[in-house]
N, C-alpha and C positions, 0 to 999 in steps of 0.2 A: 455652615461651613462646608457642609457635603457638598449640596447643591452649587456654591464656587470653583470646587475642582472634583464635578462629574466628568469634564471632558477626560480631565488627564487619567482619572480613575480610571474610564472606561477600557483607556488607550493602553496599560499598564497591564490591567486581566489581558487585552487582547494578543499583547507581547508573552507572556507567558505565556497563554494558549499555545502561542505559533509554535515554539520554542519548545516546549513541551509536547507538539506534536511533531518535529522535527528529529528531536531525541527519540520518539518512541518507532517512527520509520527507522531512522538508523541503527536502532539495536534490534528492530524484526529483520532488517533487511537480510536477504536470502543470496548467495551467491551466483551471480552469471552462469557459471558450469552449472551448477544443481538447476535453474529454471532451464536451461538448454536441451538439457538432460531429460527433463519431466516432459519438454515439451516434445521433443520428439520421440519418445515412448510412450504419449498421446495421439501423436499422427499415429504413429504402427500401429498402434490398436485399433483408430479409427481405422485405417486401411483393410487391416485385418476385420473387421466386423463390416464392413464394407463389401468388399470381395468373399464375404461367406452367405453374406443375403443376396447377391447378386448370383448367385449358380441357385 
């Protein structure tokens, strides 16, 4: 009987996978302002540690 509906089984775990990793981005997901934020308080830094090796 497995061996009859392998396909649909497979296809089934593979729907929850997605699903399940759908859910789990959406509730890490991190807000635009806050990545914007971090990212340019990484350029400054890099700038600043840039401009201190360079004198």
């Amino acid at each position: 009987m497995l061996a009859k509906y392998w396909k649909q089984i497979g296809f089934i775990i593979l729907i929850i996978a997605i699903l399940f990793n759908i859910t789990t981005k959406l509730i890490n997901k991190s807000s635009l302002k806050s990545e914007i934020q971090d990212s340019a308080q990484y350029m400054l830094e890099q700038d600043k540690n840039n401009n201190t090796t360079k004198k």
